[in-house]
C-alpha positions in Angstrom: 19.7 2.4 -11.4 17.2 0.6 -9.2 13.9 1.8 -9.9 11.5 2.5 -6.2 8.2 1.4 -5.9 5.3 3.3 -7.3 3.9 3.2 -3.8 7.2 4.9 -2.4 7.4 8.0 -4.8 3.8 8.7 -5.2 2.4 10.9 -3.0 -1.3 10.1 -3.7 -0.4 6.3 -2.6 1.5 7.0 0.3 -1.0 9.6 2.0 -4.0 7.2 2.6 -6.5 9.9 2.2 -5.7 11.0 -1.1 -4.9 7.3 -2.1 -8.9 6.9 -1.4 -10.4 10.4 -2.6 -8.2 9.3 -6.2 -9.2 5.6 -6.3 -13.2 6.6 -5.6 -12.4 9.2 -8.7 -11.0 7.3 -10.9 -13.6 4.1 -10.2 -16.7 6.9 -10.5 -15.7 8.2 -13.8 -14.8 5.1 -15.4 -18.2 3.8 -14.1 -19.7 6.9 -15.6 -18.3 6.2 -19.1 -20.1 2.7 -18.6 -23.2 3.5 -17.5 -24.3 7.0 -18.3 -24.9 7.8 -14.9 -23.4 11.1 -13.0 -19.7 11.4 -12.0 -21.1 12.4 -9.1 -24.0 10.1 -8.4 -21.4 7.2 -8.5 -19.6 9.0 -6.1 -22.1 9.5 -3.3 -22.4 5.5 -3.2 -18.8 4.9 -3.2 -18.5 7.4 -0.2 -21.9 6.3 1.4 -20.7 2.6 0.7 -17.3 3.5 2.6 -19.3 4.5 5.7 -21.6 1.3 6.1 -18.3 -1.1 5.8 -17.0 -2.5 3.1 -18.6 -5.1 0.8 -16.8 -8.6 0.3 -17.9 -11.4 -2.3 -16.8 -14.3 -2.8 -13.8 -15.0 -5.1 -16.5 -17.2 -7.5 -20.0 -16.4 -7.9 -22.0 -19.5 -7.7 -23.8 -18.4 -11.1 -20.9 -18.4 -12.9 -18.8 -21.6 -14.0 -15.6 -22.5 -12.3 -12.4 -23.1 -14.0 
């Protein structure tokens, strides 16, 4: 039996709204675990940081070595 994508059966990832509302929940309490800081907290920036545009580095950061 072939198996269908994650992306097909889920509905979280196929509704883009929920897809973003889960990852932004699941990134702000692992973050919280980290840090200490506020479910919630972590959350406002995500959402604020959604607004402004989205933030892009580069694929190597120039402080650390490449390999």
């Amino acid at each position: 039996m072939e198996q269908k994508p994650l992306i097909e059966t889920n509905p979280y990832l196929r509704d883009p709204e929920k897809f973003r509302k889960a990852l932004i929940t699941s990134v702000a309490s692992s973050t919280a675990i980290e840090t200490g800081t506020s479910v919630a907290s972590i959350v406002r920036m995500l959402e604020e940081g959604a607004k402004t545009g989205s933030l892009t580095k580069p694929q190597y950061s120039s402080s650390l070595p490449h390999k």
